[in-house]
N, C-alpha and C positions, 0 to 999 in steps of 0.2 A: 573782334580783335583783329579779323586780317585786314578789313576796313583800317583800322587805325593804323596798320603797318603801313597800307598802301597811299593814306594823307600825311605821312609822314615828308616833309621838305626834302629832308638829307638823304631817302632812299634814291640809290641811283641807279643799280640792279638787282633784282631778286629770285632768289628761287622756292618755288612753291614742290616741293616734294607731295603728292596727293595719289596715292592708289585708285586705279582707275574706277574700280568696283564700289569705290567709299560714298556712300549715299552723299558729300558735301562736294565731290568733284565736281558736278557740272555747277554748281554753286561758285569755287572758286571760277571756273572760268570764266564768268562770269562780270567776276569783280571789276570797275574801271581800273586802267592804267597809269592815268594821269601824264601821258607822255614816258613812263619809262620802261626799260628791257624788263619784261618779265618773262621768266622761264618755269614750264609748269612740267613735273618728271613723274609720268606716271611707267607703269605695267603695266602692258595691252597682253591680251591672250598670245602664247607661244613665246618664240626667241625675243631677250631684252633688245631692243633699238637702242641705238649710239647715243648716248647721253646727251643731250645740249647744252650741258653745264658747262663742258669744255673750253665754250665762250666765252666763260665771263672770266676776266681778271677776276682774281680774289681781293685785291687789294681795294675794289669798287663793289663789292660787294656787303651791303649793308643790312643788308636781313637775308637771314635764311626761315623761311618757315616749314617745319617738318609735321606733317600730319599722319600720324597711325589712325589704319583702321581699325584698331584698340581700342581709339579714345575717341570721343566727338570735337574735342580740341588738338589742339597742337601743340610745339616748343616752337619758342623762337628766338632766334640767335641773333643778338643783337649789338652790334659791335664789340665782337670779341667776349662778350659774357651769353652766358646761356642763362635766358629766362623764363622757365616755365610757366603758363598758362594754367587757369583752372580747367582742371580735365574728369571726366567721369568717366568711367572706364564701362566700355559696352560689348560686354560678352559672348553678345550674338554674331559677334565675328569664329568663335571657337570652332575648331574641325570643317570648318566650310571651303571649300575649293572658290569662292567667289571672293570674301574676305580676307582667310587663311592662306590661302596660296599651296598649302600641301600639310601632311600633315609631318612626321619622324624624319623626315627628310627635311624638308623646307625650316621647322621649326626648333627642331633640337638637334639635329645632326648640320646644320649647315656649318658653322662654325669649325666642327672638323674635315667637312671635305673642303674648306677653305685651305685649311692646314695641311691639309694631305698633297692636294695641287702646288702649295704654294714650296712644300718637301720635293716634290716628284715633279714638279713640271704642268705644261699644260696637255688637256686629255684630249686624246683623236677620236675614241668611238666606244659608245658606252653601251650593254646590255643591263638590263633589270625587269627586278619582280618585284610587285608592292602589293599588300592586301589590308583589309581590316580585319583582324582574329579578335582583339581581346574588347574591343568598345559599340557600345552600341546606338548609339547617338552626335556619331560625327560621320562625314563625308570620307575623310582623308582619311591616310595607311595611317596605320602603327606599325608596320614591319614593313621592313624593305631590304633588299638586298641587290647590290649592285656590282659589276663584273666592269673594270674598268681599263682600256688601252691605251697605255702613255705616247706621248711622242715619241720621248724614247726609245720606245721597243718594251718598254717595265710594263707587267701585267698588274693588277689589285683589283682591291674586292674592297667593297664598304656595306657596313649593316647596320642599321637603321633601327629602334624601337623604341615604343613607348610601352610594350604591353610585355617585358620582363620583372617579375617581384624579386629581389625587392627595389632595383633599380640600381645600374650597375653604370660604374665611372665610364668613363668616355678614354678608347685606346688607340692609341695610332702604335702598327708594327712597320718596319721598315726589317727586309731579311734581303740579303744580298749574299755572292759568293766568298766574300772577304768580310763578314761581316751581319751585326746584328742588331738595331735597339727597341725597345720595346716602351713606350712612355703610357702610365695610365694618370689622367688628370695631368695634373703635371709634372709627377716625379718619373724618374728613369728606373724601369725595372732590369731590363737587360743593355747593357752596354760592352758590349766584345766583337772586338776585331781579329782579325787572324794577326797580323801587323801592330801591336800595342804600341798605343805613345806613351809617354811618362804624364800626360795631363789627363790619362784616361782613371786613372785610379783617384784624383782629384773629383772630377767628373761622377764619379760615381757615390763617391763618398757626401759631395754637397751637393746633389740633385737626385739623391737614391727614394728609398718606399717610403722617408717618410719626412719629404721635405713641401709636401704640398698640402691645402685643403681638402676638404671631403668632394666639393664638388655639388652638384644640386641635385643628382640622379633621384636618391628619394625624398629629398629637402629643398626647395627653390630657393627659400630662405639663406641655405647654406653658398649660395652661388656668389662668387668673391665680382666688389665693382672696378676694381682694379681694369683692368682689359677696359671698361667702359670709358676710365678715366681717365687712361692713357693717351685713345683715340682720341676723347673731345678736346684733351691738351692740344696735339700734336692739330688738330682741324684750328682751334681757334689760331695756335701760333701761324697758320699756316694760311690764314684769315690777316693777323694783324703783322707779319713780316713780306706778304705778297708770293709768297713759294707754292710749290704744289703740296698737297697733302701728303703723306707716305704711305695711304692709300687711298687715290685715287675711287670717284665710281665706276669706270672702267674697271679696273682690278675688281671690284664689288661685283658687279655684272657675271664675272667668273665664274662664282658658285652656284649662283640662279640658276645659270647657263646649263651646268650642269647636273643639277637636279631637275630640270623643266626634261631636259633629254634622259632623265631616268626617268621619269613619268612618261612622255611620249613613248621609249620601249617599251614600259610595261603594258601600254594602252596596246601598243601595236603586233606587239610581237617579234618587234624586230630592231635589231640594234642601230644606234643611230652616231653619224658622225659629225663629229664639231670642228668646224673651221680650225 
């Protein structure tokens, strides 16, 4: 399949997203060029490296191929449609620090420390603790807990598991001097101010306990694709009008960043600061 990408006439730059670890990496790099910019974005051990994608006009960009170490195949984006590949799905990636990258942390909680940074800002220096308590045939944590210092001066904590029953929604609190909100999934449980507006009772009434999904904590099945769909819109428009995406890999990098320095403290003992 990437053979065919890569004899393709009209490709004029590409990116090969490829984890470093993925038994097919040194395969793609491999692949001839044919004379054109190819850019290949892996994850090497420790801190993410600057992205190279930065380079390319989007608007010259005519394939994107995205390979998980999930799958033996890939997607590939092909002017503005996204067209999946046949893919087999290969398991032996599960709880492995070489394929998996982490476990409660990297895998089910990144999404919210995306969210939490992207509330609060970005982090100067992070303490944590990770272990495996409840499984017995993975590498990676199921529990984690992390001690985090904002740029700001704002202090937080993030915690991390796969190994509570029966598997509990996902909550970001935010608690300030003037103020409170509480969101589990996506509905607002607490919202008060010292200072009320007139749009806060609004606020409360159409985004309260009981305006959101279950969530996938005990059901994956239950996990809404919306979030998914929104991204691949806002990428391909952002593909076929020439603009940046509205997130950037850069901004992407954030979270990794973050979590890779909660693993390092936990490994070391010692807390670790980020640029």
């Amino acid at each position: 399949m990437a053979r065919n990408v890569l004899g393709d006439a009209g490709l004029q730059d590409g990116v090969f997203a490829v984890p470093q670890n993925c038994p097919l990496f040194d395969t793609f790099r491999r692949l001839p060029s044919h004379g054109r910019s190819l850019f290949f974005r892996d994850q090497p051990g420790g801190r993410c490296p600057p992205s190279p994608c930065t380079s390319i006009k989007w608007k010259h960009l005519a394939y994107c191929l995205l390979l998980n170490s999930r799958f033996r195949t890939g997607d590939c984006l092909t002017c503005g449609q996204l067209h999946p590949t046949s893919s087999r799905p290969c398991w032996a990636y599960r709880g492995t620090w070489a394929l998996d990258g982490g476990g409660a942390f990297m895998n089910q909680a990144i999404h919210n420390v995306d969210l939490l940074c992207w509330l609060m800002g970005d982090v100067a220096e992070i303490a944590g603790f990770t272990s495996t308590l409840a499984h017995e045939r993975i590498e990676v944590e199921d529990v984690g807990v992390a001690c985090l210092k904002f740029a700001n001066g704002a202090i937080g904590v993030m915690e991390a598991t796969t190994a509570a029953w029966p598997g509990l929604l996902k909550k970001t609190e935010i608690h300030g001097s003037k103020g409170t909100v509480v969101v589990e999934q996506d509905s607002i449980l607490r919202w008060e101010f010292a200072d009320e507006k007139a749009e806060d009772a609004e606020i409360r009434s159409r985004l309260g306990a009981n305006s959101a999904s279950s969530g996938g904590a005990s059901d994956p099945k239950a996990i809404s694709f919306v979030g998914h769909q929104m991204q691949l819109e806002d990428f391909v428009a952002a593909i076929s009008t020439g603009r940046q995406p509205r997130v950037d890999g850069a901004e992407g990098r954030k979270s990794v960043e973050i979590i890779l320095a909660i693993y390092e403290a936990a490994k070391t003992g010692k807390s670790q600061k980020l640029a």
